[in-house]
FIGU-594412 format. One line per 10 residues: number of its first residue (from 1); for each residue x, y, z of N, C-alpha, C, CB. Coordinates in Angstrom, 3 decimals. Glycine has a CB too. Example, Ala and Ser with C-alpha at 12.3 -4.5 7.8 and 13.67 -1.06 7.14 Angstrom:
residues 2
1) 13.190 -5.690 7.800 12.300 -4.500 7.800 13.200 -3.300 7.800 11.308 -4.473 9.046  12.850 -2.250 7.080 13.670 -1.060 7.140 12.900 0.030 7.870 14.084 -0.598 5.725
This chain:
residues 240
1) 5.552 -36.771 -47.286 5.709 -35.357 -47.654 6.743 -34.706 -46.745 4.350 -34.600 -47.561  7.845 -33.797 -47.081 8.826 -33.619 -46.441 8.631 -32.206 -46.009 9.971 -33.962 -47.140  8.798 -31.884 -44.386 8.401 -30.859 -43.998 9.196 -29.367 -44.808 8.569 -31.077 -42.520  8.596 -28.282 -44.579 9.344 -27.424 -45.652 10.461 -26.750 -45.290 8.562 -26.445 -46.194  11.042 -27.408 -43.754 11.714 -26.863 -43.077 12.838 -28.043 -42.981 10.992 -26.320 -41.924  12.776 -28.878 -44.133 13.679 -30.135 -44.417 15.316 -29.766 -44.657 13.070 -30.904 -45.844  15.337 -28.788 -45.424 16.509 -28.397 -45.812 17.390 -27.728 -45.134 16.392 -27.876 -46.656  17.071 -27.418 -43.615 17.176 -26.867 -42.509 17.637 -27.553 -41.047 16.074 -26.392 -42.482  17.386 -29.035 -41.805 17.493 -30.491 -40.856 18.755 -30.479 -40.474 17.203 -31.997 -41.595  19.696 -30.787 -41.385 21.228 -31.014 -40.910 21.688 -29.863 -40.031 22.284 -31.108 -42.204
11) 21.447 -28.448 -40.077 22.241 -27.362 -39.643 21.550 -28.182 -38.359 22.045 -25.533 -40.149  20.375 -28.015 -37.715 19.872 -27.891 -36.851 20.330 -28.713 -35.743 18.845 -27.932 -37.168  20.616 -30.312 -36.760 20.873 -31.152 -36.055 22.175 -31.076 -35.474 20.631 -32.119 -36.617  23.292 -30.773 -36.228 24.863 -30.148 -35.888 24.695 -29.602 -34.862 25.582 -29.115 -36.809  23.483 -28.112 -35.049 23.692 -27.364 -33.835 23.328 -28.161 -32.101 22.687 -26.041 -34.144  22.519 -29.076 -32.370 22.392 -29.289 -31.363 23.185 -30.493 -31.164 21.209 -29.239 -31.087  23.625 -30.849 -31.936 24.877 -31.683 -31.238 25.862 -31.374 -30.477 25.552 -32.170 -31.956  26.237 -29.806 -30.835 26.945 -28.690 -30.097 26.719 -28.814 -29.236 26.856 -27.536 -30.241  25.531 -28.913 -28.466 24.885 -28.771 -27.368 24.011 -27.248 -27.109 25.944 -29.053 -26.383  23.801 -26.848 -28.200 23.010 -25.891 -28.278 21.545 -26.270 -27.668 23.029 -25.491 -29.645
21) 20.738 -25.231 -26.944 19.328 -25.291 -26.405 18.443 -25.317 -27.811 18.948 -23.876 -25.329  17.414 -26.351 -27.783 16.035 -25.690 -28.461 15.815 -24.845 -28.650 15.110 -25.706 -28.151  15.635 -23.937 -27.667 15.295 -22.606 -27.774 16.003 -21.318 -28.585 15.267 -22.340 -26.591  17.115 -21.654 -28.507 18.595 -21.103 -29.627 18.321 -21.558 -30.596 20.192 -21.558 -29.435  18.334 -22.750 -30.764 18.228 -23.254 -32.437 16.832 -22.507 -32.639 18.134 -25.294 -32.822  15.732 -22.626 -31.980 14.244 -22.536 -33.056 14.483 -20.499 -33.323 12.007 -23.204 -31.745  15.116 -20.103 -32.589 14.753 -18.491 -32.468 16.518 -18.250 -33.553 14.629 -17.600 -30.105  17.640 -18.913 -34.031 18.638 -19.041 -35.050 17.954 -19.380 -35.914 19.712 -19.839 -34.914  17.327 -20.390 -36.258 16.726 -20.959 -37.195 15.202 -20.631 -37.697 16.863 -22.116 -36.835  14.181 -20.114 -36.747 13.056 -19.961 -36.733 12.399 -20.945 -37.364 12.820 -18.923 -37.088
31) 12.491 -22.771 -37.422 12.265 -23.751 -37.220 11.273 -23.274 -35.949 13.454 -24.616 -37.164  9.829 -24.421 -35.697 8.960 -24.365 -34.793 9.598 -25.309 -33.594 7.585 -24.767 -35.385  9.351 -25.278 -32.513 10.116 -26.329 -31.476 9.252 -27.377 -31.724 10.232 -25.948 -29.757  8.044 -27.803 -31.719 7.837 -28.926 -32.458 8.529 -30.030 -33.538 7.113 -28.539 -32.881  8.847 -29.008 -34.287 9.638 -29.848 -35.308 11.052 -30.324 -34.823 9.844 -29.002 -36.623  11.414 -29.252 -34.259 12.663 -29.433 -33.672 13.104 -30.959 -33.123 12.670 -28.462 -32.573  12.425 -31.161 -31.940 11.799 -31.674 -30.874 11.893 -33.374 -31.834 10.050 -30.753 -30.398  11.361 -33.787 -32.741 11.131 -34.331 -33.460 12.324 -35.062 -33.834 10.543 -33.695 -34.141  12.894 -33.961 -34.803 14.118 -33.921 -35.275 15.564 -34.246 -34.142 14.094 -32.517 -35.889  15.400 -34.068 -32.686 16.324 -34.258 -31.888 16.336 -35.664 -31.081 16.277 -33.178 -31.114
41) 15.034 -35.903 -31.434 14.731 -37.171 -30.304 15.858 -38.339 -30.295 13.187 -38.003 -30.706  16.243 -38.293 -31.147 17.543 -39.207 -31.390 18.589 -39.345 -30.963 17.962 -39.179 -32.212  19.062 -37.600 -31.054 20.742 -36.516 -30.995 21.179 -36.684 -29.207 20.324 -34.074 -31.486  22.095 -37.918 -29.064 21.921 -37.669 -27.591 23.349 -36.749 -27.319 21.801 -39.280 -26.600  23.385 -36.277 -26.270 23.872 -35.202 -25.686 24.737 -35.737 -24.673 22.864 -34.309 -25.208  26.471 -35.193 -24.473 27.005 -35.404 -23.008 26.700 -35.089 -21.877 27.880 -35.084 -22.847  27.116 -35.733 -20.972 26.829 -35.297 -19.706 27.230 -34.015 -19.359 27.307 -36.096 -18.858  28.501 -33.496 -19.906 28.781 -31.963 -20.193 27.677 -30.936 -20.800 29.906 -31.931 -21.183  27.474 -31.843 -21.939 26.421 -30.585 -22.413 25.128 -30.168 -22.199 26.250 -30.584 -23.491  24.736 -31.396 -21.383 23.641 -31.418 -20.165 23.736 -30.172 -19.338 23.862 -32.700 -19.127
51) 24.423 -30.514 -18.902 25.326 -29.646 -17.318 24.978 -27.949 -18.000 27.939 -30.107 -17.120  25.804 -27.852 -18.821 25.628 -26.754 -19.608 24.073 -26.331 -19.744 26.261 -27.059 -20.933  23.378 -27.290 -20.218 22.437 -26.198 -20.821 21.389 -26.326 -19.604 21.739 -26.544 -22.557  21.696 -27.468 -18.253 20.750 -26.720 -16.986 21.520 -25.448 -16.611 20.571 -27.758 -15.433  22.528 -25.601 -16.699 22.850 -24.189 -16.109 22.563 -22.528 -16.835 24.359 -24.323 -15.930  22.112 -23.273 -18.559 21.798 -22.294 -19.346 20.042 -21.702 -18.743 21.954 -22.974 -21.013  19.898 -22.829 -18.888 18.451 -22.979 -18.044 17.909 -22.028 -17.085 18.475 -24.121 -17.234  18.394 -22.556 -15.929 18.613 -21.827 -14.583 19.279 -20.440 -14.672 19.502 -22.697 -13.666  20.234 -19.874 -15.453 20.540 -18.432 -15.422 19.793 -17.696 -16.469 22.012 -18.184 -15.598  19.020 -18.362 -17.346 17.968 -17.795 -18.213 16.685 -17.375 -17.293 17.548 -18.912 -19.371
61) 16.275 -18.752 -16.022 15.292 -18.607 -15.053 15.176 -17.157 -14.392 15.560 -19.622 -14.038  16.190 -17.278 -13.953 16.361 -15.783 -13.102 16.642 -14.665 -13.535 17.236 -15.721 -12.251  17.496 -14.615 -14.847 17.287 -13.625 -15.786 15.517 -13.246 -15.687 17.861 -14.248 -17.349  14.886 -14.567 -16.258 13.485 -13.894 -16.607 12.609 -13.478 -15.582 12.677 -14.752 -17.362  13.422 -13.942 -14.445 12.298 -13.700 -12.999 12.655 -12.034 -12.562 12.809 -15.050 -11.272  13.874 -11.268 -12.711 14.366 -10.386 -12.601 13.730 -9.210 -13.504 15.528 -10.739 -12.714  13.645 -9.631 -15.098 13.235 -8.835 -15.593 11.092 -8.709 -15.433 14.050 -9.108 -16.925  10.932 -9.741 -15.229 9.324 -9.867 -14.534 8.999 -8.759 -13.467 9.114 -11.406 -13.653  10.192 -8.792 -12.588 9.983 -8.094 -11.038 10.265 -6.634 -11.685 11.292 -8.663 -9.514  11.299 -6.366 -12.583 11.156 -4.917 -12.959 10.066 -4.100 -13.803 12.198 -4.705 -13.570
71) 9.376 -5.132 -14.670 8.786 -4.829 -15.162 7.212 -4.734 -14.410 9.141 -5.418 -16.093  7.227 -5.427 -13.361 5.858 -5.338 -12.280 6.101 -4.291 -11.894 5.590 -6.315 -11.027  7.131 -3.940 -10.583 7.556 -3.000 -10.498 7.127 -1.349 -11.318 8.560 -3.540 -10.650  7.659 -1.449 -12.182 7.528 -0.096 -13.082 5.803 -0.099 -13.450 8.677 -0.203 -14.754  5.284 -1.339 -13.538 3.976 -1.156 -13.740 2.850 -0.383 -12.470 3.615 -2.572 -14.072  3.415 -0.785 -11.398 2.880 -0.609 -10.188 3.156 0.663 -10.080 3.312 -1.426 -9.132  4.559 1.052 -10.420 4.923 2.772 -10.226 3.827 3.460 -11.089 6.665 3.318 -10.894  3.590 3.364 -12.282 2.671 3.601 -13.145 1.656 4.092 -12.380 2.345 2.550 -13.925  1.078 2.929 -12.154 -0.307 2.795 -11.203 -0.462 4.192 -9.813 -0.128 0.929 -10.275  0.455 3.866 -9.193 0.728 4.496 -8.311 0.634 6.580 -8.868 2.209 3.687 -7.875
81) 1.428 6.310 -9.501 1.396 7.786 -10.174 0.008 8.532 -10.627 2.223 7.685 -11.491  -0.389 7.296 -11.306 -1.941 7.753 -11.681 -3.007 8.265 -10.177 -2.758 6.141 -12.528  -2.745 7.291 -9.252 -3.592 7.613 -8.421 -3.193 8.983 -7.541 -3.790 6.428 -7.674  -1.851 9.228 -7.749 -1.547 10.209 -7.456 -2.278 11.715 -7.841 -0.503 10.008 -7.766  -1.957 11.643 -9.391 -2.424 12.498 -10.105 -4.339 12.665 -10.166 -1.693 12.113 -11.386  -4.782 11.693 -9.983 -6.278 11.707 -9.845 -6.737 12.186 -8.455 -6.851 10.281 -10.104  -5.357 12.205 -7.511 -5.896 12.857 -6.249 -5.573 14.372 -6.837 -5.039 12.356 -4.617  -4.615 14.832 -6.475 -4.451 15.791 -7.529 -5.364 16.681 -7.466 -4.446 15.301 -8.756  -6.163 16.181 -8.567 -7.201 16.682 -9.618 -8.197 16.708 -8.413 -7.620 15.615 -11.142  -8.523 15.987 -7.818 -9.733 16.145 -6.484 -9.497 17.170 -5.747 -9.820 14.977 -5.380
91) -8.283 17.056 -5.043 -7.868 18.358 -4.226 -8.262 19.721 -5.130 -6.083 18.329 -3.901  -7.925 19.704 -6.549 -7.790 20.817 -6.868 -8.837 21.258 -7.002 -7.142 21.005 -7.690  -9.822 20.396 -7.708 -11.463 21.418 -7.715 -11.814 21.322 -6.386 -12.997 20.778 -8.738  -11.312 20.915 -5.069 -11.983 20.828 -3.741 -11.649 22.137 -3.543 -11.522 19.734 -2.600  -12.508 22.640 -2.654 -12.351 24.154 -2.195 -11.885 23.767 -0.443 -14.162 25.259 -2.436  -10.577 23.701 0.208 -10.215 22.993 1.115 -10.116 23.896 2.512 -9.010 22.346 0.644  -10.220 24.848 1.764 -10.383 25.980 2.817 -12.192 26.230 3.028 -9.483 27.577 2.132  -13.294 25.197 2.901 -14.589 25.058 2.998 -14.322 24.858 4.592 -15.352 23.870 2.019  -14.998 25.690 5.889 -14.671 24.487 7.298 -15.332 24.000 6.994 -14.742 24.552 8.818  -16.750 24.174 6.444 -17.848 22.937 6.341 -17.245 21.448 6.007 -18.951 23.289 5.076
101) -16.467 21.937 4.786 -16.082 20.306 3.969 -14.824 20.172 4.748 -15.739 20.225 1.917  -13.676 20.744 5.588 -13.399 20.095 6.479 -13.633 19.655 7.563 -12.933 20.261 6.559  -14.601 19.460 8.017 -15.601 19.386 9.513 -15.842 18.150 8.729 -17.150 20.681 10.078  -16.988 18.001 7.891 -17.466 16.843 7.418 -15.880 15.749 7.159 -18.468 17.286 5.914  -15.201 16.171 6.495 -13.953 15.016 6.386 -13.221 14.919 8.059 -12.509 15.676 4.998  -13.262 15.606 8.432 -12.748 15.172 10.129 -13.885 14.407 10.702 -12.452 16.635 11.300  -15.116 14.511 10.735 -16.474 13.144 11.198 -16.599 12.460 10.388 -18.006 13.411 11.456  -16.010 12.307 9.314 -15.644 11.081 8.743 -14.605 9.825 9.684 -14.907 11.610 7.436  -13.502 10.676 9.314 -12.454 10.114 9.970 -12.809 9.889 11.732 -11.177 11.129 9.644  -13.579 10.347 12.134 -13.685 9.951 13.375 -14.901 8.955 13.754 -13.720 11.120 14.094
111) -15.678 9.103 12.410 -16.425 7.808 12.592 -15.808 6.231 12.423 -17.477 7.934 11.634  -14.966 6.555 11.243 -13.843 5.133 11.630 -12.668 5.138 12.148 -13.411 4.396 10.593  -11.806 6.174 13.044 -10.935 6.144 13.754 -10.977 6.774 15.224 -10.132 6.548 13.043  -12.047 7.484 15.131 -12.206 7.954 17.161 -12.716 7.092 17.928 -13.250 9.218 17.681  -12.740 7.492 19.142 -12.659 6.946 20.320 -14.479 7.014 20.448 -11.542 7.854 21.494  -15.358 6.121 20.573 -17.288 6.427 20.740 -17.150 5.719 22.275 -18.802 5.246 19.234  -16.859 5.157 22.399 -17.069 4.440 24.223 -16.666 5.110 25.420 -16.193 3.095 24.526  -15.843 6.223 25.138 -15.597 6.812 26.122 -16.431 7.997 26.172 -14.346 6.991 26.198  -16.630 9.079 26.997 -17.426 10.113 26.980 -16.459 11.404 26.977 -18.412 10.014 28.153  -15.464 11.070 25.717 -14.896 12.226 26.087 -14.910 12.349 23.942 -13.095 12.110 27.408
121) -14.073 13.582 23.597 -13.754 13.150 22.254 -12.002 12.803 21.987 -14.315 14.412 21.260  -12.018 11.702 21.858 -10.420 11.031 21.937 -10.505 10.586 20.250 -10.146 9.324 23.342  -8.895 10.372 19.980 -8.443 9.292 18.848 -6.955 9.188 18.378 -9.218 9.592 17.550  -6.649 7.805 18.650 -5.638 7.226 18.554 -4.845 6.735 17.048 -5.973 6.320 19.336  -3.825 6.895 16.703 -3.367 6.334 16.062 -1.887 6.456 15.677 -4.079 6.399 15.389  -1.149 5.515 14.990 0.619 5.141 14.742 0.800 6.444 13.666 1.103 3.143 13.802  -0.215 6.845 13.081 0.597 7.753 11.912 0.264 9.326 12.306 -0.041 7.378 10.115  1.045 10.100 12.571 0.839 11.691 12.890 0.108 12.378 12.029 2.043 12.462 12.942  0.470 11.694 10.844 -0.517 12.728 9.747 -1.843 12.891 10.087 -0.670 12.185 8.234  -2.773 11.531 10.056 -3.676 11.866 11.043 -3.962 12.045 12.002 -4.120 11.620 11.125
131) -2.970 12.572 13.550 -3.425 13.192 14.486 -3.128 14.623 14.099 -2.924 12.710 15.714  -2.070 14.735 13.922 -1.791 16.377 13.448 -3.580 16.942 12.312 0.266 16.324 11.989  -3.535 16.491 11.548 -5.159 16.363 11.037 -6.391 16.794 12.214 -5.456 14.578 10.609  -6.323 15.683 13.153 -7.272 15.942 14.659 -6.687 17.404 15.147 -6.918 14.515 16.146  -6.058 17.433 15.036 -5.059 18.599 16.103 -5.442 19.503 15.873 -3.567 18.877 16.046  -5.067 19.790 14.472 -5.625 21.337 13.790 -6.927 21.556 13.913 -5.436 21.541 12.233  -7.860 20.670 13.383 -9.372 20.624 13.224 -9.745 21.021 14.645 -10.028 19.097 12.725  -9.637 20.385 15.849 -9.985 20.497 17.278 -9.651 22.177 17.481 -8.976 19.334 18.343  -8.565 22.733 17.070 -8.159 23.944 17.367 -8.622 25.210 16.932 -7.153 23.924 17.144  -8.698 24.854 15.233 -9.685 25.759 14.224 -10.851 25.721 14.355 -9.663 25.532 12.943
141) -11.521 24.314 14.284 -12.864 24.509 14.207 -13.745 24.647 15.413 -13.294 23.562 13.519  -12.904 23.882 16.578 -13.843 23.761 18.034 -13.066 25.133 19.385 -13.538 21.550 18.827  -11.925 25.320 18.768 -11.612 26.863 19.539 -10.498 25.759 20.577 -13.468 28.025 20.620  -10.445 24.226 20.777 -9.710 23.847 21.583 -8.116 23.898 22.161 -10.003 23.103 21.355  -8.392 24.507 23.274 -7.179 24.908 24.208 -5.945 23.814 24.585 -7.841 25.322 25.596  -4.548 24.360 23.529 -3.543 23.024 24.156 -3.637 22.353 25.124 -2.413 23.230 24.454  -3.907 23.135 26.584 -3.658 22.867 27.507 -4.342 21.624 27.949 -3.746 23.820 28.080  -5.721 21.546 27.248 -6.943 21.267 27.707 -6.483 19.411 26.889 -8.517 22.572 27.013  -5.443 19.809 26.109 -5.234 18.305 25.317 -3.874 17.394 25.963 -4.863 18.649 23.436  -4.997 16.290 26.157 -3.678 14.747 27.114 -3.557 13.935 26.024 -4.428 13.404 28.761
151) -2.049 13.342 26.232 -1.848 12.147 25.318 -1.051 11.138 25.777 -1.308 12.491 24.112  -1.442 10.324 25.540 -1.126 8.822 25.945 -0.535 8.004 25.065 -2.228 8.110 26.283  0.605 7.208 25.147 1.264 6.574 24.472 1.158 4.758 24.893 2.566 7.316 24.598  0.790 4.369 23.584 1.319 2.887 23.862 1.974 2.344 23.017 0.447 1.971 24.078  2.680 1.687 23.737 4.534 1.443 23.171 4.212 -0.290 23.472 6.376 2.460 24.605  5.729 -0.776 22.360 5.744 -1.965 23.229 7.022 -1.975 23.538 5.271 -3.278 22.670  7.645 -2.961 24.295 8.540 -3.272 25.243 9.894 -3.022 25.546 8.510 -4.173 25.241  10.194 -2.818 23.962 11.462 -2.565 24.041 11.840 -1.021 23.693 12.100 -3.532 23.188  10.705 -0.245 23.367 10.599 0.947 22.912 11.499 1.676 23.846 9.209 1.411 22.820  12.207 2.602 23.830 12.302 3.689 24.656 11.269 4.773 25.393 12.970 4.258 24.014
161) 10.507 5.283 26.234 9.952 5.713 26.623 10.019 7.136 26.370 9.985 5.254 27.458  11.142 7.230 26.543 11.141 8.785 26.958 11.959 9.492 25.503 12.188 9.089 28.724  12.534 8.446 24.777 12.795 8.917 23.356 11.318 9.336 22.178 13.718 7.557 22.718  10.611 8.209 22.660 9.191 8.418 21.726 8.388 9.387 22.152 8.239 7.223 21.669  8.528 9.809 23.784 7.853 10.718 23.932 7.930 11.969 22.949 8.057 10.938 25.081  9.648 11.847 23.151 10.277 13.466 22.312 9.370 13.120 20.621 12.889 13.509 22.020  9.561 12.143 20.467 9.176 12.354 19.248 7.509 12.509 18.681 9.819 11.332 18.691  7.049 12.141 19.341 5.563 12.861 19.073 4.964 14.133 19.467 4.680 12.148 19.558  6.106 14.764 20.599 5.993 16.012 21.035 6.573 16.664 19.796 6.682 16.303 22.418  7.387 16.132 19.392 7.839 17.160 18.214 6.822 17.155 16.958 9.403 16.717 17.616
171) 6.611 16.011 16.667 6.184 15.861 15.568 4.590 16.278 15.262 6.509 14.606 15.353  3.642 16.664 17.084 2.641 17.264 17.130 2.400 18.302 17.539 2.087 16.811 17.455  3.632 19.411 17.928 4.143 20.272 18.108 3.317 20.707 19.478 4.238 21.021 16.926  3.056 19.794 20.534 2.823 19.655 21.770 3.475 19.268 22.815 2.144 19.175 21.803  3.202 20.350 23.794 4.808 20.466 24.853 4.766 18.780 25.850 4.636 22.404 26.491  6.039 18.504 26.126 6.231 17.235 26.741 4.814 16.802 27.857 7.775 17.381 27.582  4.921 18.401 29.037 3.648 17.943 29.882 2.534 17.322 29.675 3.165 18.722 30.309  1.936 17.429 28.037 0.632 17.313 27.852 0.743 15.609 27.512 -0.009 18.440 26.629  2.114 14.955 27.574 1.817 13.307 27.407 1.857 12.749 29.153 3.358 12.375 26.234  0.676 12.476 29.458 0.247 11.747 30.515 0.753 10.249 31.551 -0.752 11.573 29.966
181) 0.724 9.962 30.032 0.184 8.161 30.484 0.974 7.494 29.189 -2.085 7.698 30.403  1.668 6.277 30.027 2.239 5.514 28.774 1.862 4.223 29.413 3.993 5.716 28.312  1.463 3.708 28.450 1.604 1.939 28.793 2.095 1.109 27.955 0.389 1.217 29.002  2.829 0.042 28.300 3.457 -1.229 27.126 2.874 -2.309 27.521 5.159 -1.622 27.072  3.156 -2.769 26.200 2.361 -4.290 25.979 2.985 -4.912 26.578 2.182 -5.014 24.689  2.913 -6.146 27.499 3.417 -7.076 27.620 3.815 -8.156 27.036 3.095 -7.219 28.106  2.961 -8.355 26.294 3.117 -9.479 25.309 4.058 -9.354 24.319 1.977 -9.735 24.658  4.569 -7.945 24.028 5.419 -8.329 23.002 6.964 -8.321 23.622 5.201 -7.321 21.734  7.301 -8.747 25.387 8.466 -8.771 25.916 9.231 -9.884 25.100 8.360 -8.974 27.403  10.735 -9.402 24.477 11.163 -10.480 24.197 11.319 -10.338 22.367 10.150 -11.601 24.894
191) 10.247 -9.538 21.977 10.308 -9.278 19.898 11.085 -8.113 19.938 8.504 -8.818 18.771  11.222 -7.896 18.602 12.060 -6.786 18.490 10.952 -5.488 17.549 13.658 -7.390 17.585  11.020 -4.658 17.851 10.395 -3.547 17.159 11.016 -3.194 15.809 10.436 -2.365 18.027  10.090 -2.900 14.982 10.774 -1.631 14.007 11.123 -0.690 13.895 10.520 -1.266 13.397  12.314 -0.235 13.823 12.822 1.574 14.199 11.891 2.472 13.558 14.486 2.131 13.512  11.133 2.290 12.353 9.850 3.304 12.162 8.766 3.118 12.896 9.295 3.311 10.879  8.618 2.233 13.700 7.402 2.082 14.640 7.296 3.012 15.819 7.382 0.715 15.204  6.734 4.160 15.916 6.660 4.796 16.904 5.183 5.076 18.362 7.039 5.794 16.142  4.945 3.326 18.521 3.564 3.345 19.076 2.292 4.116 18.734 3.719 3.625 20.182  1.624 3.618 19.236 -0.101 4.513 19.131 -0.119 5.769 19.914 -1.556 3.554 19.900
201) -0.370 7.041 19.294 -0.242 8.089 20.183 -1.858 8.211 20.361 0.658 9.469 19.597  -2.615 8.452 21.709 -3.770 8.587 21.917 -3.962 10.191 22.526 -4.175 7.409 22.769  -5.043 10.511 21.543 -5.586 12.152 22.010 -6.625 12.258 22.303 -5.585 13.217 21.156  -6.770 13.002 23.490 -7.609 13.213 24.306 -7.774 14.699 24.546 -7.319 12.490 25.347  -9.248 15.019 24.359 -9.282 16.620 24.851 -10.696 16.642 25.601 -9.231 17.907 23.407  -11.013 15.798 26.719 -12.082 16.153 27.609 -13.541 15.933 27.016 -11.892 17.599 27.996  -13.831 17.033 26.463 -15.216 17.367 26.156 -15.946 16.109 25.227 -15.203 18.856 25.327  -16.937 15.814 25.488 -17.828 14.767 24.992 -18.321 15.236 23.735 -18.971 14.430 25.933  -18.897 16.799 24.132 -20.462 17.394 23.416 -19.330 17.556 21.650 -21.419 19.728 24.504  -18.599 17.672 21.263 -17.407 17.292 19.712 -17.472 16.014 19.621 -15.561 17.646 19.782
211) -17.370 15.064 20.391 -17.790 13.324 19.960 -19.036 13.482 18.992 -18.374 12.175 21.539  -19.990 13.865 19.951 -21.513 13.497 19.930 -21.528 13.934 18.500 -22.682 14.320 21.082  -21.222 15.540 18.383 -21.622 16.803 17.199 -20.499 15.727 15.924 -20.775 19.173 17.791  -19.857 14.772 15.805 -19.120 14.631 14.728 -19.598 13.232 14.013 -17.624 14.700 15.141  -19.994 12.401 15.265 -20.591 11.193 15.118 -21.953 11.141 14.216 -20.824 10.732 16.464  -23.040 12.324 14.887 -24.392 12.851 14.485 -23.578 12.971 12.896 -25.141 14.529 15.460  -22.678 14.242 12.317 -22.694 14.724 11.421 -22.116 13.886 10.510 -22.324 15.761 11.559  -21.102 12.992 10.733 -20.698 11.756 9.658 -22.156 10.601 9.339 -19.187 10.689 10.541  -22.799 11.009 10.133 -23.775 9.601 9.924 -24.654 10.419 9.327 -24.444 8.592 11.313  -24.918 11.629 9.329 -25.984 12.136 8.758 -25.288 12.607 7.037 -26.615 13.470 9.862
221) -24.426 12.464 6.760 -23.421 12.734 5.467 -23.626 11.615 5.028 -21.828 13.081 5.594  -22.871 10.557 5.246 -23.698 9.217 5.207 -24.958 9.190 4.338 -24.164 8.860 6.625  -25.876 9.258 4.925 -27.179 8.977 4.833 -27.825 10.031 3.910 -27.778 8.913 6.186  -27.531 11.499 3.948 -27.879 12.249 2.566 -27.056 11.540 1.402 -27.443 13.957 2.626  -25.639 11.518 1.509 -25.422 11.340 0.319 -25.823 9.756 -0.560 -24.074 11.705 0.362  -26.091 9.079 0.491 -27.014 7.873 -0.137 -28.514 7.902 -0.931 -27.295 7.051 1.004  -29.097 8.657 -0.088 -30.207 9.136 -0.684 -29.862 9.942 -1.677 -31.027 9.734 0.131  -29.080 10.666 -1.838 -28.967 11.648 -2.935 -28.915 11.001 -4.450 -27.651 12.491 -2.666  -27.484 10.412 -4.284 -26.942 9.484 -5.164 -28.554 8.437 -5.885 -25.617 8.469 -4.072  -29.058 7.895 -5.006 -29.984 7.050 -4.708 -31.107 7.794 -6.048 -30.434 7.085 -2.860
231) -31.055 8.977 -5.843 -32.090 9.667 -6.593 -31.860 9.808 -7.999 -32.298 10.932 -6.082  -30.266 10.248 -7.356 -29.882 10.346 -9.374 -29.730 9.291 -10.101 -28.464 10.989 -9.882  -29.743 8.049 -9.230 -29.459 6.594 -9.730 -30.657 6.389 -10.599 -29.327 5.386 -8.495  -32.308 6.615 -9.627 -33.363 6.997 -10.107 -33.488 7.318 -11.547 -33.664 7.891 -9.431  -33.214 8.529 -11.185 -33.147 9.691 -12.651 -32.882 9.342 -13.785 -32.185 10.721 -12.677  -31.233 8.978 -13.762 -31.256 8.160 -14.969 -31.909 7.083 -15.543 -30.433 7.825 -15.046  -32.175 6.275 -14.566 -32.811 4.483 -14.875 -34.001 5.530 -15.539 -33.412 2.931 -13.061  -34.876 6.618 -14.982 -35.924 6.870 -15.856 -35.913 7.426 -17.478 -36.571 7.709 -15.135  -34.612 8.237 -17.265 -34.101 8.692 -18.788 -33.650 7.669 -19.876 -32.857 9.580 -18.642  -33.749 6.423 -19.314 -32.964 5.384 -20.612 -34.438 4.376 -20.981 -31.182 4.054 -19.797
């Protein structure tokens, strides 16, 4: 029985005598590559037209790896946007001017980023957004006095000292005096830094009794809203 794609044989075969790809002929022809495949096993090919169609090959490869990466890419932007916009929407029904609900989101953050071993209320970190965050909160909500705030820098080795200083003084809008103490790593004598890397800036403002009061109040947020949740989890399981 002669396939129904018989009458289609000779072009196909010509073409690939050309040295045309499979893939050209079946998508010219819309012949299945199966059949194709079949139909070629015979048709041998120069060493030229070899050559040719790895190289057709290989610039088709990266063609398709290129358009993969843009198309991830744009997907991820996607993504990204959304989560944007769903923050958004949080901020906006948040009432942000609550101190309550900012007190509670600052003992958050200081339950997984402050300083608990020392007896003072400290917290360190590479990105300003969240110290400037500490900064304000310490000032608004606890009445705390610039003066009363030290900061400590740790750098590594090749850093400039006295350039990074400027720049966290600026960027926490705290006068040079109030940075203390710098120390560098040793270990990293010899690597090279990243020019956006501007060490760990560590803040310090004395008083313990703001540790204690933020630690208590994140763990106790914690723990209502588990139970809470916990209840309505309840609630429903009883309504179904």
């Amino acid at each position: 029985m002669k396939s129904k794609w018989y009458a289609l044989q000779e072009s196909a075969v010509n073409l690939r005598r050309k040295g045309h790809s499979i893939g050209k002929i079946e998508a010219r022809l819309g012949i299945p590559r199966s059949t194709l495949s079949g139909w070629f096993k015979d048709v041998k090919l120069t060493r030229a037209q070899k050559e040719k169609l790895r190289r057709q090959w290989k610039n088709g490869l990266i063609k398709a790896r290129k358009k993969a990466v843009k198309w991830h890419n744009a997907e991820k932007e996607k993504r990204i946007q959304t989560a944007k916009n769903q923050a958004r929407e949080t901020i906006k029904n948040a009432d942000i001017k609550d101190i309550y609900l900012v007190e509670i989101a600052l003992a958050l953050l200081y339950l997984g980023e402050g300083s608990k071993a020392t007896t003072e209320t400290s917290m360190g970190s590479s990105d300003p957004l969240i110290l400037k965050f500490f900064l304000i909160c310490l000032r608004r909500i606890y009445n705390v006095n610039t003066a009363k705030i030290r900061c400590e820098l740790h750098l590594r080795a090749d850093q400039d000292q006295q350039e990074v200083k400027r720049f966290w003084s600026r960027e926490l809008a705290l006068p040079i005096r109030n940075f203390t103490y710098i120390s560098v790593d040793k270990r990293t004598i010899g690597s090279q830094t990243y020019s956006h890397y501007k060490g760990v800036c560590q803040i310090r403002c004395g008083t313990v009794a703001i540790q204690r009061k933020l630690i208590d109040l994140a763990n106790m947020f914690c723990e209502e809203t588990i139970k809470n949740f916990g209840l309505v989890a309840q609630l429903v399981r009883a309504r179904r």
